[in-house]
N, C-alpha and C positions, 0 to 999 in steps of 0.2 A: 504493500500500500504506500511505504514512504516512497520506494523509485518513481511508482507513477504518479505522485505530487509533486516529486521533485521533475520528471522527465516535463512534467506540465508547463511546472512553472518554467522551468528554462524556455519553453517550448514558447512560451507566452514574450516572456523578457525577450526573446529575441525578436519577436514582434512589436517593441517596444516604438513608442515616436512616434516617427509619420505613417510606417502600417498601418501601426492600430486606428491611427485618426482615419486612413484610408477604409480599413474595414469599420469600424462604427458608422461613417459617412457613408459606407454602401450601404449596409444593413438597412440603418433607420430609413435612408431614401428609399428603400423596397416596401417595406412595409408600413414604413409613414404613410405615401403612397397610397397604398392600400386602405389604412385607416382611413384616408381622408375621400376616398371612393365611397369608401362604404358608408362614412356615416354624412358624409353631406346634405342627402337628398333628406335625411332627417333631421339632422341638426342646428344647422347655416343658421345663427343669430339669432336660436332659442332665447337664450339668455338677453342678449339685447330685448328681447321684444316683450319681456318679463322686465327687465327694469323701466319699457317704456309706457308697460301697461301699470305701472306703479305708480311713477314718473305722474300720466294724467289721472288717478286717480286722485292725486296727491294733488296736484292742479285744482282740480273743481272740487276741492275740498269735500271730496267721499271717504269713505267709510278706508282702514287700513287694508290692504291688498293681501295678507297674510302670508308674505314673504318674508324670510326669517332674517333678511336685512333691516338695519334699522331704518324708520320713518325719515331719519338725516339723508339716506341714501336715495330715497325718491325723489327729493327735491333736487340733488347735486346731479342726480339725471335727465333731469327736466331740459335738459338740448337735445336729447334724444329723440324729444319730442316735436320739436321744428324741423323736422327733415324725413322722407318716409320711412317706412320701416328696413325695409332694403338698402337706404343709404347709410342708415345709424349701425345695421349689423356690416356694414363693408367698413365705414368709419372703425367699428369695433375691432374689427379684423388690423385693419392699420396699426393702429395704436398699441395693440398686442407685437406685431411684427417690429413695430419701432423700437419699442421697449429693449424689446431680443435682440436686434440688431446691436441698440447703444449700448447694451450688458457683451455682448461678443466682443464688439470693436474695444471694449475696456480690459475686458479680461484677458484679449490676443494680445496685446501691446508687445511690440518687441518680437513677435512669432515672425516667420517668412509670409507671406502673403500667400500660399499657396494653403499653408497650413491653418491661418485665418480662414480660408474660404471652405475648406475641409473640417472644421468649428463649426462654420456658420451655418451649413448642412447639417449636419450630423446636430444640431442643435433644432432647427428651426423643424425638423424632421423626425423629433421622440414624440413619440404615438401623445403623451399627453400634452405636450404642445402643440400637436394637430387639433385637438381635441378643444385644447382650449382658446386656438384661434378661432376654429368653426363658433365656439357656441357663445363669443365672447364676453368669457369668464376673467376674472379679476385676479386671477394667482399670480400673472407677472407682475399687476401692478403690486401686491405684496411682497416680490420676491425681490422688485424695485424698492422701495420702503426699507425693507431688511437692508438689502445691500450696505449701505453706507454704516447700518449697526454691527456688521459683521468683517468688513472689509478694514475698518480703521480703527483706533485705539476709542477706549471707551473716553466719550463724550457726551453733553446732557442733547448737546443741537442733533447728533444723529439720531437720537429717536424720536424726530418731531413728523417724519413723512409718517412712520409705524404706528404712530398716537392715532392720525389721520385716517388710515387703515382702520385700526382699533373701533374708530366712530362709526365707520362707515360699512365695514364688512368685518365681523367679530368673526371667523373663520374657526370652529373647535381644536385642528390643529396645530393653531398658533400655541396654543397654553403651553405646549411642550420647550416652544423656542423662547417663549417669558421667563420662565423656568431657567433656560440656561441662558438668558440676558439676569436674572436673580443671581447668578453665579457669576457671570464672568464681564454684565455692562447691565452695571447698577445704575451709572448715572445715566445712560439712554434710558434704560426703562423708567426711573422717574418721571423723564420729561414723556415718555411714551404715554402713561397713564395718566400723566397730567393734561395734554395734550385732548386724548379720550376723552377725558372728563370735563373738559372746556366746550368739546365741539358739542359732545353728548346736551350738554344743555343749551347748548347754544338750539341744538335741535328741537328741543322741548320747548322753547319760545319760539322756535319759528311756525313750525308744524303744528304745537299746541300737548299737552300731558296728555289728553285723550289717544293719540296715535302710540306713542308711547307705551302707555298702559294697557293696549290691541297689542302693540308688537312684543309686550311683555308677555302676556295670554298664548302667542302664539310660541313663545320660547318653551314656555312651561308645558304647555301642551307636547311641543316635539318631544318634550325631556322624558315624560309620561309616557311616551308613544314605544321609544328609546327602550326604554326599562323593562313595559311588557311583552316589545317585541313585533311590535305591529307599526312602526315608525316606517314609511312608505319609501324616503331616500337612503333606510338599513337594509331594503330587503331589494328594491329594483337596481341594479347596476354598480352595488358597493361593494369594495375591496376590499373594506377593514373587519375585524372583527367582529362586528356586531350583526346583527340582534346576537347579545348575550347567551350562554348556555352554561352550567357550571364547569366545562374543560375549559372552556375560552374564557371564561374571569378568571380563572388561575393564571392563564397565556396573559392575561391582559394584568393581573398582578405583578407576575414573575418582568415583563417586556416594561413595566413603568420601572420599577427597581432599579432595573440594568441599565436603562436612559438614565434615572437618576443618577446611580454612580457615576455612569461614564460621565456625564456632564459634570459633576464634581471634581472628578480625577483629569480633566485636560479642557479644553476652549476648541480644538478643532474636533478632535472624537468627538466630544460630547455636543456641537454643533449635527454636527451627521448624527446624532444617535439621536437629537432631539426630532430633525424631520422623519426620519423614517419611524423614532415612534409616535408623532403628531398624526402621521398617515394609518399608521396601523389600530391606535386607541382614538380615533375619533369615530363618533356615532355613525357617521359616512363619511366614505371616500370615494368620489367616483374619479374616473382614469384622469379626466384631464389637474386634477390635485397634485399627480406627481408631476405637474411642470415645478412647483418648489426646490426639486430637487435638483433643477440644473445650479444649485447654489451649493451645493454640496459634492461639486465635481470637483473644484481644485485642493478643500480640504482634505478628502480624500484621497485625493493623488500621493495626496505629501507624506500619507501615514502608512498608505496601503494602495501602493501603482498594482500591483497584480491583480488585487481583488479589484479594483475599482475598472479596470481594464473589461475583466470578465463580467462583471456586472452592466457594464456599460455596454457590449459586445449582445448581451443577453436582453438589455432592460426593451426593447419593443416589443419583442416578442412574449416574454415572461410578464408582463403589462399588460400591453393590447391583445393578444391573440389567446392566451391561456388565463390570464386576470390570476396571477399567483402574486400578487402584490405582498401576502404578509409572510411566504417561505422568502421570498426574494428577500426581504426588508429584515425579514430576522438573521439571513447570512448576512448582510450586512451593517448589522447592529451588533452581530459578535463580534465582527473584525474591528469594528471601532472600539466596544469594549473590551478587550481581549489585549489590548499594546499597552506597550507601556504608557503612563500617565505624564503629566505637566512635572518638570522636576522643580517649579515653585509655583506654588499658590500665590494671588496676586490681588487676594484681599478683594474681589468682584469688579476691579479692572483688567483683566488680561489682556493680553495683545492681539491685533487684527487674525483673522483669519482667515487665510493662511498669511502666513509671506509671499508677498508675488515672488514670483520668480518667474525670468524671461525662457521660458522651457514652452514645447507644445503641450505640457501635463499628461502626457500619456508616454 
């Protein structure tokens, strides 16, 4: 068993660089591809046409639209509504791709240009980023938000996009990455939850505590739904966990544990080990969720290129075409918990994560 781990890995390492960027970049372009075949004719700017039907509800001052976004979030959509619906979900699509693009163009710095373009593929082209272009969902702009809390040393101004966020789309997954902003960027998350809690009211005099108090009903409600099992985005299309059973609150006890360690013991592990357990322990996950994860690519590189290789190598297909989202996620959360730790603790400022470095990260 050790030769053919070892045969592997070498086998792998010798693929290291521009291969692997070449096979990832085929891969996902095959069945990205495919993804985005298959779910367009159903999908194409669901999601827009849901914030846009909020959006006027919230206009002619109706009744709350029972979407599990806050009442803030209707109003701040309200230009959705000036244009049809076809243009707001291609707008949607835009603004997803831009996002991607200026997160590539930051993160290639220094790469050759051929290997930037070999990124930018192999990026724009993981099945939940298809997913989340089609149905224009708001992961990148979180993932945008995050960025600067994780990319640079802890400060209170980088968590003021995240706070924004916070108001706007309370996402269940998030809790995990607060968690290890509680550990390692204390002062962002201050200003994150301060942030929250300015706009949050800010929203309550706009919209009025009546919407509010609808949007609270409908939380508690999903919460209720969640528990006994009958929660409608736990059981059609989700990856995580849930609906509960008592092997799987064990898995869901033992897998919060291990996040929490790891995130104690180091700022890049425990960064990876909070997304993939934000994915795995939230009440639903559906696919286009793990677009989060393209932030979790160069952390990862730095601790574990082989696994992160393989996983990366694997992740459309074991994703989009098999939905194995929490075996995937739990190899992956062992190899971040499993290396060794921070050789100092840093009192809840640690350092950026990762170190750039001018490498193609694979």
């Amino acid at each position: 068993m050790t030769n053919v781990r070892d045969r592997l890995a070498n086998r792998v390492a010798r693929w290291a660089g521009r291969p692997t960027l070449v096979a990832v970049a085929a891969a996902n372009l095959v069945t990205g591809l495919y993804v985005a075949i298959t779910l367009a004719p159903l999908s194409f700017g669901n999601d827009i046409s849901l914030y846009r039907e909020c959006a006027l509800q919230a206009a002619s001052g109706g009744p709350a639209c029972g979407s599990l976004y806050p009442p803030l979030a209707a109003f701040v959509a309200l230009p959705l509504t000036w244009v049809p619906p076809t243009v707001a979900a291609i707008a949607g699509t835009l603004v997803g791709v831009t996002i991607l693009m200026a997160g590539v163009i930051i993160e290639t710095r220094g790469f050759r240009t051929i290997d930037r373009v070999l990124v930018a593929v192999a990026a724009i082209s993981f099945a939940p980023v298809v997913y989340e272009l089609l149905l224009g969902q708001v992961t990148l702009l979180m993932a945008a938000a995050l960025y600067p809390v994780i990319r640079r040393p802890d400060a209170a101004r980088n968590g003021a996009w995240l706070g924004a966020v916070l108001a706007l789309a309370p996402k269940p997954m998030l809790l995990a990455v607060l968690a290890w902003m509680l550990f390692w960027r204390r002062r962002a998350l201050m200003l994150s939850l301060s942030v929250a809690l300015l706009l949050t009211c800010a929203g309550v005099a706009i919209v009025g505590p009546d919407q509010y108090a609808a949007w609270m009903g409908v939380l508690t409600g999903a919460g209720r739904a969640s528990v006994s099992g009958t929660f409608s985005l736990s059981l059609s299309g989700n990856m995580s966990l849930w609906p509960l059973d008592p092997l799987r609150g064990v898995l869901v006890i033992v897998i919060g544990l291990v996040a929490l360690w790891t995130i104690w013991r180091d700022p890049s592990r425990g960064f990876v080990a909070a997304l993939l357990a934000g994915l795995m322990l939230a009440p639903y996950t559906q696919l286009y969720a793990a677009s989060i994860l393209l932030l979790a690519v160069k952390p990862a590189v730095g601790f574990a290129p082989r696994a992160t290789r393989l996983m990366a190598l694997t992740g459309n297909v074991v994703l989009a075409l098999l939905q194995f989202l929490v075996p995937w996620a739990i190899v992956g959360l062992a190899v971040a918990a499993l290396g060794q730790g921070s050789p100092e603790r840093t009192g809840g400022h640690g350092p950026p994560v990762p170190v750039t470095e001018r490498t193609t990260g694979f």
